[in-house]
C-alpha positions, 0 to 999 in steps of 0.5 A: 502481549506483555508489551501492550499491556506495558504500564510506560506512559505513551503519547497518544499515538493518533491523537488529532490534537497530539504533537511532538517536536521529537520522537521519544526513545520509546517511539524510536525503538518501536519505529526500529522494529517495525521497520526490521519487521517490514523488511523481513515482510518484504524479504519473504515476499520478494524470496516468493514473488522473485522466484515465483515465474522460474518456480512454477516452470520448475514443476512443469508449469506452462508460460501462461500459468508463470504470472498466476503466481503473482496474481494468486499470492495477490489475490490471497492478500486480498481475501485475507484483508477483506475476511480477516484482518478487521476482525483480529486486529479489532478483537485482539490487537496489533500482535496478535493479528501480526502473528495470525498472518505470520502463521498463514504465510508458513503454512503457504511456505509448507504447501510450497515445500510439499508441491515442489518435491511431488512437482505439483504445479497446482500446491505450487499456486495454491501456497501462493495464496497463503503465503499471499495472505500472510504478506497482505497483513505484513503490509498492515504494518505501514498503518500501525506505524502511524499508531505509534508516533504523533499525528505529525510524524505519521506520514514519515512513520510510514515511509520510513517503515516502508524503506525497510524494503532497502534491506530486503532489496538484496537479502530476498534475492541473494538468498534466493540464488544462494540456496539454489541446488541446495537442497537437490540438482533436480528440476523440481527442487533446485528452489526448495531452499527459498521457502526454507529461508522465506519461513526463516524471514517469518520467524524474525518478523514475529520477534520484531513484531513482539518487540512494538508497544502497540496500543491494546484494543482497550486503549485503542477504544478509549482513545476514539471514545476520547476523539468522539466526545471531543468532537461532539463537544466542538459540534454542539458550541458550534451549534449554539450560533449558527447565523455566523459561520466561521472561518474554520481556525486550523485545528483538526477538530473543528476541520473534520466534524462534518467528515464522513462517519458512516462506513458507507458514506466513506466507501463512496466518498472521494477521499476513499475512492481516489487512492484506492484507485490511485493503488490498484493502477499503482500496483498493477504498472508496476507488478505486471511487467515485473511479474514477468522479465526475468522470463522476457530476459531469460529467452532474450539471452541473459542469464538468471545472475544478471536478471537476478540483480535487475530485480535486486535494483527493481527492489531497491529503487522501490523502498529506498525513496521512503527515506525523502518521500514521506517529507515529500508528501506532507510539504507537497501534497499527494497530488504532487506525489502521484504526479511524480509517480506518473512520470516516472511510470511514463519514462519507465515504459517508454525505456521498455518500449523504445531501448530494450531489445534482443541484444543480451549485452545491452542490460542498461535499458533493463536497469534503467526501466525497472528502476523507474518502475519503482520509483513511480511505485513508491511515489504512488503507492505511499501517497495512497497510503497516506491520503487513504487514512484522512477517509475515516478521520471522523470516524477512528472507530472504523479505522480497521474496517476502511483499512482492510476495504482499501487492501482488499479492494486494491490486491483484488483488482490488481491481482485480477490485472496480473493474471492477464500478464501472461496471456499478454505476453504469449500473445505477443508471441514472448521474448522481446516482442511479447515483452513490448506488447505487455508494455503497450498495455502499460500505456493504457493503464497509464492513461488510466493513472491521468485520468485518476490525477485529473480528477484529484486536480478537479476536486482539488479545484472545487475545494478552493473555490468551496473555501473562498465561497465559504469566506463570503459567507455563502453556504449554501453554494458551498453546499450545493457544490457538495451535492454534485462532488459527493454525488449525494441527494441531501435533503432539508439542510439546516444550518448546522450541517452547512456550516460543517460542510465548510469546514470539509471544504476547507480540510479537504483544501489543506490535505489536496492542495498541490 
């Protein structure tokens, strides 16, 4: 912990009021580590998640169990959020907590080891779940890059962590198909060497992580005392005249006083509940078919070298819009970017529907639709990311704690999706016409994804009229329309609150307006 107990000055990292033109060295070197960090995160799990179908049937595993695999290792990122990860990165910081899961993961890769030289299918699944834990706080890194640059670099710090994944778009997977056989021409031990270079990715993201000045807890709690009292100043003047409310000035202070500070408040909040649902069917469009085609092509025709470089592309075509999306996001708004996420999750399908077929020399369409895939994922799953951090702008103390609610609950409900793959896709009575069947089920969850952007668009909606009512000096329908958005019974209001219900509107305008 030698570099967070760093004596080098730093500029407030998640300070609301904290601006830079530019980044200093220091953020730029720690945003460097952080992506090589997240990039061998990423090579670890694409190693695991790439090889997991082939992997299972390797130790006699049947094709409804191949996707358990996935689902597991989601299901372990999950549990991990939800029981672990607030606590250590609360108590002991960044590194540490970093470090913990890095241990996790390895433990995951020696059950897999062991489970594959005695052909035990079920060590096999269950190693899933650790080195699925391991990965879940290996994702945590996408917040902690916001930790380290300026308020205003926050949504680019966090796609530029994410096109980490370019890197391990080909190393996971080259690396895959470099050791098979290596370690034995059996069955049960052609993959042995891909946990071998998993544990190795591991041992790097452990050095990359030492090399980030986090902010310690300490420093992390002084700095939310600082916010607090700051805010609680801004509230107290604003109290002093409450027969004039006005117009909220723009700055971060006065637009989120009346911000929920309440843990339960925010987990029933609109601005908590949207992005974990726009997560969830994020993850799930995209993870379920990809759990799946290299199977589908497989009993196609095609061989493992050229489903293995669709899933390399697949990968590549998931972080490397990180390089525009954050830019995206912060001049067009997250609506904006989960509608993009649609359409491509909508032409993605359709391709898989309508042009993939059982003819082995035409790969394009694969290309093609995997492609899109990640793309919509990068879209939807970083426009989330970003929109889920303004739940708990009121409240910095609780920052660790809707953190891990949101991974807990989008790695859950998105495991529990994937598990179903199989079963679809054996339903479907495999090959292309499972792999279509899977793909109808896609639809329906597309549906889901309108569903979720046209409720954004609503309150979106409800907002600007909040705002223009709240510029007629009319509070009290700001409020009432409060009630029927949050969904709360609030009772003898005074004026005060009305007028901190303003100026939510009018925050909530600014970050949703597409």
């Amino acid at each position: 912990m030698a570099a967070e107990q760093s004596t080098q000055p730093q500029q407030p990292e998640n300070d609301v009021s904290g601006t830079q033109s530019t980044l200093t060295t220091r953020q730029k070197y720690d945003i460097a580590f952080l992506v090589l960090a997240f990039s061998c995160v990423v090579s670890a799990m694409t190693l695991v998640v790439g090889t997991g179908a082939v992997v299972v049937k390797s130790v006699g595993g049947d094709v409804t169990l191949t996707p358990f695999a996935l689902g597991l290792f989601f299901l372990g990122m999950s549990f991990v959020s939800v029981a672990f990860t607030p606590w250590v990165f609360k108590n002991y910081g960044r590194h540490i907590g970093f470090w913990c899961g890095i241990c996790m993961a390895n433990l995951g890769v020696l059950l897999s080891c062991i489970g594959l030289f005695y052909s035990s299918t079920v060590l096999v699944l269950v190693a899933n779940i650790f080195m699925g834990a391991g990965s879940g706080i290996g994702m945590y890194l996408r917040f902690a890059a916001m930790e380290v640059v300026p308020t205003n670099f926050q949504s680019k710090a966090m796609t530029w962590v994410l096109c980490g994944g370019c890197i391990a778009s080909f190393a996971g997977p080259e690396a895959a198909h470099a050791t098979v056989g290596k370690f034995g021409d059996e069955p049960n031990m052609q993959h042995f060497g891909v946990f071998v270079v998993a544990a190795c990715f591991h041992f790097a993201q452990a050095l990359f992580v030492y090399m980030v000045h986090f902010p310690s807890p300490i420093e992390e709690q002084i700095k939310q005392n600082r916010i607090q009292s700051e805010m609680e100043k801004r509230q107290q003047e604003q109290g002093r005249d409450v027969e004039r409310l006005p117009v909220p000035n723009g700055t971060e202070e006065l637009r989120i006083s009346s911000a929920p500070k309440e843990l339960r408040l925010i987990l029933k909040s609109p601005e908590f509940i949207l992005p974990v649902c726009l997560s969830i069917l994020t993850w799930a469009i995209m993870a379920m078919p990809m759990s799946i085609f290299r199977l589908a092509m497989g009993e196609v025709g095609f061989s493992s070298r050229a489903s293995l470089t669709v899933i390399e592309f697949h990968f590549l075509s998931m972080y490397s819009p990180g390089f525009f999306s954050g830019t995206f996001i912060k001049t067009q708004g997250v609506i904006k970017a989960a509608g993009v996420a649609l359409v491509m999750f909508l032409g993605a399908t359709l391709v898989h529907v309508l042009f993939t077929n059982d003819n082995k020399d035409d790969i394009v369409a694969w290309y093609v639709g995997l492609m899109l895939l990640g793309v919509g994922w990068n879209f939807g799953f970083s426009s989330a990311s970003m929109w889920v951090t303004r739940s708990y702008r009121a409240a910095p103390e609780l920052k660790a704690k809707v953190q891990a609610a949101n991974e807990g609950v989008v790695f859950f409900f998105s495991g529990l999706l994937i598990f179903s793959t199989g079963y679809i896709y054996s339903l479907g009575g495999s090959g292309i016409v499972g792999w279509h069947t899977l793909n109808f089920v896609i639809f329906a969850l597309i549906g889901a994804f309108v569903v979720v952007v046209t409720a954004a668009v609503v309150m979106m909606r409800d907002e600007k009229t909040a705002v223009q009512h709240s510029e007629l000096g009319t509070p009290t329908t700001v409020a009432s329309q409060s009630q029927l958005r949050e969904g709360h019974e609030i009772h003898n209001m005074n004026a005060v609150h009305e007028m901190h219900q303003v100026h939510d509107r009018h925050e909530m305008h600014e970050i949703l307006e597409a």
